[in-house]
C-alpha positions in Angstrom: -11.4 -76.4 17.1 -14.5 -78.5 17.7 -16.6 -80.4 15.3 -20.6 -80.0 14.8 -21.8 -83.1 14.5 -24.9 -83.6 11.9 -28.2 -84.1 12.8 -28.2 -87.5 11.3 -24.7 -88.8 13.4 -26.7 -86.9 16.8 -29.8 -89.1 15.8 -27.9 -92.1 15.1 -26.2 -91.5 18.7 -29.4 -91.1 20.6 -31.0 -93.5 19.3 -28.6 -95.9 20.5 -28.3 -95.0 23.7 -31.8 -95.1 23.5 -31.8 -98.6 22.2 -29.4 -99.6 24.9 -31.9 -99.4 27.8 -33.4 -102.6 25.8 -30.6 -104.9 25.8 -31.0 -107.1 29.2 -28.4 -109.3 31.0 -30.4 -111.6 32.5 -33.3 -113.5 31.9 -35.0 -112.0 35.0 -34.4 -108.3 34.6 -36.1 -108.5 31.0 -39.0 -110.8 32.6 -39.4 -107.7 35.3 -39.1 -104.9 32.7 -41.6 -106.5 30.6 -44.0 -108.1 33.2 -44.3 -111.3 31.8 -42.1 -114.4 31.1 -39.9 -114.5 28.1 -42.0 -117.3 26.1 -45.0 -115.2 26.5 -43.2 -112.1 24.6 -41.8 -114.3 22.7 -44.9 -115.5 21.1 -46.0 -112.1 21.2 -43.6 -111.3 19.0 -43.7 -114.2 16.3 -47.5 -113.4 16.0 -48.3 -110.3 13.9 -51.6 -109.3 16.1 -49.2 -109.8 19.2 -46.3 -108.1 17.9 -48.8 -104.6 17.7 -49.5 -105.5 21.6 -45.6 -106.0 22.1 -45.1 -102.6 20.1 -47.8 -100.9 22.2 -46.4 -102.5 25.9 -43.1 -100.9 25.0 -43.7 -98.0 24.3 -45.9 -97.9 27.3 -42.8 -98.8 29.4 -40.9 -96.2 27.6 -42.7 -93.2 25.7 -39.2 -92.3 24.3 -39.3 -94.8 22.2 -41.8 -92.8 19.7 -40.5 -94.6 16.1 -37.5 -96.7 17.1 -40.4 -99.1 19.1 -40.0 -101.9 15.8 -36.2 -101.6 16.5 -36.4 -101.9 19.8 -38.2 -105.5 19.6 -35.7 -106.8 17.4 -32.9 -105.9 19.6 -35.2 -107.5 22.2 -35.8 -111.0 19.9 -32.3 -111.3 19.6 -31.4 -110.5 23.0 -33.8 -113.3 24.2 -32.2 -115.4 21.7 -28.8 -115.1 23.4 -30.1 -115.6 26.6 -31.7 -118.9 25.5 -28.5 -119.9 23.9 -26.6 -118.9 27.6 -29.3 -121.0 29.6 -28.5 -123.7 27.1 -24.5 -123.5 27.6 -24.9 -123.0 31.5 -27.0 -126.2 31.6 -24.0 -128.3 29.5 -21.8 -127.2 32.0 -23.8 -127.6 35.2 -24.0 -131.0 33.6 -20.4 -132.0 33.5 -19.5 -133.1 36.7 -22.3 -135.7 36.5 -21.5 -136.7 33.0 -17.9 -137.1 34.6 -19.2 -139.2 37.5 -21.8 -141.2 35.0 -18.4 -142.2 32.4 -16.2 -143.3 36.2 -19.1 -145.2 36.6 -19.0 -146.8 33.3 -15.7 -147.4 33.2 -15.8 -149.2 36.5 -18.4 -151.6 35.5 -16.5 -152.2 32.2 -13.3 -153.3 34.7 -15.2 -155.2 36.8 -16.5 -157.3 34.0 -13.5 -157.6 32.3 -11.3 -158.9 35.0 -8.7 -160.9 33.0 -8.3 -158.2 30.8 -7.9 -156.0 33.8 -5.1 -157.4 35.8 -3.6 -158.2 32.1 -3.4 -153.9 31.6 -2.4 -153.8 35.3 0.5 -155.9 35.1 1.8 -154.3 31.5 1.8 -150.7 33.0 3.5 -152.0 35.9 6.4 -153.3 34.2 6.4 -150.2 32.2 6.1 -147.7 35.1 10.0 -147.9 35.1 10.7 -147.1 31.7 8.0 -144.0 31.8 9.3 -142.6 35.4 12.7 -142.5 33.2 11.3 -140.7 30.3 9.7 -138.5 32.3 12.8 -137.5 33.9 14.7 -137.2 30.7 12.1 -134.4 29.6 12.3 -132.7 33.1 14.5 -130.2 31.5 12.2 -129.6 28.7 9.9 -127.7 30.8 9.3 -124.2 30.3 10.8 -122.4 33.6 13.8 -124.5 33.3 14.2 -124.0 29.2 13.3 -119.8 30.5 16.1 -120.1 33.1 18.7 -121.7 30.0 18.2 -119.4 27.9 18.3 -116.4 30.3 21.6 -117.6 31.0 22.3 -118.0 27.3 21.3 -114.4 27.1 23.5 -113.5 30.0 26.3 -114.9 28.5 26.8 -112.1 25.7 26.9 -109.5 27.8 30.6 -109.5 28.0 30.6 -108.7 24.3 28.5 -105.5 24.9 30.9 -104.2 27.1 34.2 -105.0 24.9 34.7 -108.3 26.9 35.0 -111.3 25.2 34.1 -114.9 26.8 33.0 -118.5 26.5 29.4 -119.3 25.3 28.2 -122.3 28.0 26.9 -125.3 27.2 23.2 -125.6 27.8 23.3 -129.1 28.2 20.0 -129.8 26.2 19.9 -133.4 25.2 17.6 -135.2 23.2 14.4 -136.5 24.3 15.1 -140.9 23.9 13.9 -141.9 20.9 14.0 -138.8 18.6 16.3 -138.9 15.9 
């Protein structure tokens, strides 16, 4: 049995593939659909006498657009707005590695003037390199392929009970992390 579908849902559909054609990816594609640069339709669009030319370029671009032409340039304002905001993001990251080699660099000249203090925090983590190669062997078996492979065998172990077969549970072996109550 198949469904009619109303005029207004068939409308509503159209309209937004229709709409769809609007929404741009990249900053160049809507530059080249529009034939001018992004701040010019923006201010187009903030400005009521240039808003009518915006309205009037679109729906010279695309005679389709007939009423949905006011929809259309919000769809487009907000889409610009989200491209500004992923310009802004992919400019933070480009940034990062030399923000990273900017704070080295700080940190360097903070060592190098702070020599005493320097060979002071040198000399402590040496004599504790020891007691943290230690620790860090004592949690070895806390990591999470070896605690998978523990219980796997922990799982393994009741087997025997499925079949009528009765055995030992093994020991895991899990000890305590030093220093934990």
């Amino acid at each position: 049995m198949t469904t009619q579908k109303s005029s207004a849902e068939r409308v509503k559909s159209y309209d937004t593939k229709l709409l769809d054609a609007w929404v741009f990816r990249d900053r160049e594609s809507l530059e080249n659909r529009f034939g001018m640069e992004m701040d010019k339709i923006l201010a187009l669009y903030n400005s009521d006498t240039g808003r009518q030319k915006l309205l009037e370029h679109m729906r010279k671009i695309d005679p389709s657009l007939n009423g949905n032409a006011d929809r259309a340039a919000g769809i487009v304002k907000k889409n610009m707005e989200q491209l500004e905001k992923k310009k802004g993001f992919f400019e933070k990251v480009m940034a990062l590695p030399a923000k990273g080699v900017e704070l080295v660099g700080k940190a360097g000249k903070v060592l190098w003037n702070h020599k005493i203090l320097t060979l002071i925090a040198l000399a402590i983590a040496s004599w504790q390199l020891p007691n943290l190669i230690r620790y860090f062997a004592s949690i070895e078996g806390a990591e999470a392929g070896n605690a998978m492979a523990k219980a796997g065998e922990y799982v393994e172990s009741f087997l025997p009970f499925s079949a009528g077969k009765t055995g030992a549970v093994p020991d895991l072996g899990i000890g305590s992390i030093p220093g934990s109550p």
